[in-house]
N, C-alpha and C positions, 0 to 999 in steps of 0.2 A: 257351669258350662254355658258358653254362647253362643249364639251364631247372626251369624248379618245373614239376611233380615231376621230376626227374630221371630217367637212362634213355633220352631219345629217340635216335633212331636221327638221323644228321646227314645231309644230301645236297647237295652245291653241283653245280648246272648238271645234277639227275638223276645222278649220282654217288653212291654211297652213301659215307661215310668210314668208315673202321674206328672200332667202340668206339663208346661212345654218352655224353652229356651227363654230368656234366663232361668238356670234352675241350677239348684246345688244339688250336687251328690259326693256319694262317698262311695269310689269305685275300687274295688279289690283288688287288684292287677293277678292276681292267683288265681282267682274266683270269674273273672270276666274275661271272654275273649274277644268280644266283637260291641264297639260301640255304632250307633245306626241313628243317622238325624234325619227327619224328615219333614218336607213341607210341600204342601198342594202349590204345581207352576215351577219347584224346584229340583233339581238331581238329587238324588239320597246323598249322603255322606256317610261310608264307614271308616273306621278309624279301629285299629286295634289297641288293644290295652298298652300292647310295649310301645305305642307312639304316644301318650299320654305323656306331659310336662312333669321329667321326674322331681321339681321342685317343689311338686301342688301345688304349680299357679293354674288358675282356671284355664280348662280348652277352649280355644277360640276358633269357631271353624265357619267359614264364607261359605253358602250354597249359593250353587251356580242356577242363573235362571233357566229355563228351555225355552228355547222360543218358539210361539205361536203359529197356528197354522200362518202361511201365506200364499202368496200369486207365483206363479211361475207362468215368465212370456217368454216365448219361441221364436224369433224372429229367422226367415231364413229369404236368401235369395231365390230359391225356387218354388216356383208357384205351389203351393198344396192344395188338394179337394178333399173335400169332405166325404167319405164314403159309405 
C-alpha cells in the first residue's frame, strides 16, 4: 500500500495496522470492508475492499492536503465603523 506523501497511518474496519505507508498487507476482500489512511495536515482516505486492484497490484492513493488557516480581507465601498 501507498500513498503520496507517504507516512499515513493504515486502519482496515477501525483497526489501526502497525507502521505507516509504504507498508505491505494482505487484505481479505471477504473479511474487510473499509480501508482508512491517514495523515496529520491531510483528508483521510477511505476506500472499500471492492475498490482494491483486482490484480494485487499495490493501492496507490494521493492524500489531499488541507489548507491552513488564513486572512480574509473585506474590502467595500461603503464606509464601515466599528461598533
Amino acid at each position: 500500500m501507498l500513498s503520496t506523501p507517504p507516512g499515513a497511518t493504515v486502519s482496515l474496519d477501525g483497526e489501526t495496522v502497525p507502521g505507516s505507508t509504504p507498508l505491505t498487507l494482505r487484505i481479505d476482500r471477504a473479511e474487510v470492508k473499509e480501508i482508512r489512511l491517514e495523515l496529520q495536515g491531510y483528508g483521510d482516505a477511505r476506500i472499500t475492499a471492492a475498490e482494491l486492484p483486482a490484480d494485487g497490484s499495490p493501492l496507490s492513493v494521493t492524500l489531499v492536503r488541507i489548507p491552513g488557516p488564513g486572512t480574509l480581507v473585506i474590502r467595500s465601498p461603503f464606509p464601515v465603523t466599528a461598533s
